[in-house]
N, C-alpha and C positions, 0 to 999 in steps of 0.2 A: 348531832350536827344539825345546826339550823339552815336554811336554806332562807330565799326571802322574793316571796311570790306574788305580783301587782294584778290588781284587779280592782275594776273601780277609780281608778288614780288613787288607790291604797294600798299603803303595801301592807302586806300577812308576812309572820314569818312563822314558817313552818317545816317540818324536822323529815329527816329521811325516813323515818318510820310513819309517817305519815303518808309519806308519796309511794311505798314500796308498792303497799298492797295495791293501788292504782297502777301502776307500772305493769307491774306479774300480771293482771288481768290482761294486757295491751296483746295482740294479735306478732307474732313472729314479725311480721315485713313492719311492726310500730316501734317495736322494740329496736330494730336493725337502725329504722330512722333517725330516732332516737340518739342510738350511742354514737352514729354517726355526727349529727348536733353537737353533741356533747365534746366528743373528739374537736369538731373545727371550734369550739369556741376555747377549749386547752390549749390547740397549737397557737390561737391570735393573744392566746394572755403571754407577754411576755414577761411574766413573774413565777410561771410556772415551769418552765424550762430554759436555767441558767447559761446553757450550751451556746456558744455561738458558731455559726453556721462556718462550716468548714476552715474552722480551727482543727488541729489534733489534742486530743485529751491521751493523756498516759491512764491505763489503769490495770492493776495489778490483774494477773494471771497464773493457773496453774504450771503454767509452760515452765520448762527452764526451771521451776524449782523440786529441782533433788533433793530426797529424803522426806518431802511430803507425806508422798505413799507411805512410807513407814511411820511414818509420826500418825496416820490414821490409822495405820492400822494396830499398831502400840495401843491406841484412845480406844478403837472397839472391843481390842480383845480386857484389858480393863474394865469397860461400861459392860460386857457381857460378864465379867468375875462381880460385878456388885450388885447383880441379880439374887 
């Protein structure tokens, strides 16, 4: 994953492995700032979460469906016989 980092009025483009080991050195409370950063500029991309605000979204559940339980438990005791 490239990333794309200005300095200079040039842009660098440079890779998450590159930035880690900088990161990992950063002190707890840089790190916190950090993901915080990272966080508000996720929630202002609006391409990254499709969701609109207080609409309802249906999404499947284990509730309500019977015979689940059994259909796993059928699947592990199988996955445990092909040991």
């Amino acid at each position: 994953m490239e990333t794309a980092l200005l300095s200079n009025n040039k842009q660098e483009i440079i890779t998450l492995a590159e930035i880690l080991p900088a990161v990992r050195q950063l002190p707890s409370s840089d790190k916190l700032r950090l993901i915080r950063i990272l966080a508000e500029e996720l929630e202002n991309n609006k391409h990254i979460f499709p969701f609109e605000p207080d609409k309802t979204y249906c999404l499947p559940t284990p509730y309500n469906t019977f015979g689940a339980g059994e259909i796993l438990m059928k699947t592990l005791k199988t996955s445990d016989m092909d040991k």
